[in-house]
C-alpha positions in Angstrom: -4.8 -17.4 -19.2 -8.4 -16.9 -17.7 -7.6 -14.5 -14.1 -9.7 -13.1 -11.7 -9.1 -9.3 -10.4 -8.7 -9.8 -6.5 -8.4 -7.1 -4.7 -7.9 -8.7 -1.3 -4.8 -10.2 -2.2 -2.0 -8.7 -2.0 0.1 -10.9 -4.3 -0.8 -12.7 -7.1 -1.3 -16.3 -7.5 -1.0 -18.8 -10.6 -2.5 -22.3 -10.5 0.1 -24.8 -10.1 -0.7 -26.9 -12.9 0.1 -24.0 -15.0 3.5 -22.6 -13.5 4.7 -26.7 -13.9 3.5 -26.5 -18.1 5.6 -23.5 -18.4 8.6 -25.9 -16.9 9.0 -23.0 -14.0 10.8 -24.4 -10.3 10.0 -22.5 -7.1 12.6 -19.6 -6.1 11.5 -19.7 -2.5 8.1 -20.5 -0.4 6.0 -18.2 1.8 4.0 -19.4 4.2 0.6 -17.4 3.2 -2.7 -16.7 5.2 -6.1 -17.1 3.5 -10.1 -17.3 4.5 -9.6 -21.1 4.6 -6.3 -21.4 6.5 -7.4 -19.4 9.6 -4.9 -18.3 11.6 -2.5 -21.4 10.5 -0.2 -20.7 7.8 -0.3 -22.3 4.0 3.3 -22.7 2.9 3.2 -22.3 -0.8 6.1 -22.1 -3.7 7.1 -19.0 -4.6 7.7 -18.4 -8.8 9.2 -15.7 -10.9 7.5 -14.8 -14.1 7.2 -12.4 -16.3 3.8 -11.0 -16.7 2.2 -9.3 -20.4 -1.2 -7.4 -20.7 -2.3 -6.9 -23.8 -4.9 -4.5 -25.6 -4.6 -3.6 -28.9 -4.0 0.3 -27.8 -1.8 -0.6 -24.8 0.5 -3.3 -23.2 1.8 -3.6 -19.6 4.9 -5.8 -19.5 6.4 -6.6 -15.9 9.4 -8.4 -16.4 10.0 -10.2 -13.1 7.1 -10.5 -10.8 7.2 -12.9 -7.9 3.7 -15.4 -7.8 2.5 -17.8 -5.2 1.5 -20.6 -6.5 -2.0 -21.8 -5.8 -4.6 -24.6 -6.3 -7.4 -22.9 -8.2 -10.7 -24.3 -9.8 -12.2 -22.7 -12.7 -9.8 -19.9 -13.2 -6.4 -19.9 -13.3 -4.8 -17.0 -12.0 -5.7 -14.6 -9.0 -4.6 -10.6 -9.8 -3.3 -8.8 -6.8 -2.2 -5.7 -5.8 0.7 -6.4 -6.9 -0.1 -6.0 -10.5 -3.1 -3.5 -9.6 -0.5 -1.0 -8.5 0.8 -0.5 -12.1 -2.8 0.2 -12.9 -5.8 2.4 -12.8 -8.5 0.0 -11.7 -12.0 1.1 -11.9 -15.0 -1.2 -10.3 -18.6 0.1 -11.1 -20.5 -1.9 -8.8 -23.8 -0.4 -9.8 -23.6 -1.6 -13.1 -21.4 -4.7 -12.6 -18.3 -3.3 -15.2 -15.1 -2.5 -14.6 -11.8 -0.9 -16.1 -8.1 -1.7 -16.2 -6.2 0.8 -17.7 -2.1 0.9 -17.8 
């Protein structure tokens, strides 16, 4: 699926739409804090799932990874530092490129 690399969050998130195609029912909720909540909690479901990476030199396989789900637009996952610390994540902001090695 199309994700974006977030840095600021500290857990993952998965569009909703797409944790209910995979057939998937909320463990749990967490009652989350974003820009656009404030200071008033967002309750959300929480999901297990199982997460694969793929490159054709490399793979990162996390078998059980909790996700919160989320109502995206245009993307449908968020990365967090969740994932990221299984990773070496390299931003370049000078030249706009970035690496992702596991």
């Amino acid at each position: 699926i199309r994700a974006l690399i977030d840095t600021g969050a500290s857990r993952t998130c998965i569009d909703l739409q797409i944790l209910e195609n995979l057939g998937l029912i909320a463990v749990d909720q967490v009652s989350i804090f974003t820009s656009s909540t404030g200071t008033t909690p967002h309750v959300c479901g929480l999901f297990e799932v199982g997460l694969t990476f793929r490159h054709p030199k490399s793979e990162l396989r996390i078998d059980s990874l909790p996700v919160i789900e989320a109502h995206l637009s245009g993307i449908m996952a968020l990365i967090g530092r969740d994932v990221l610390e299984n990773c070496l994540f390299v931003y370049d902001g000078q030249s706009g490129h970035f690496s992702l090695a596991f």
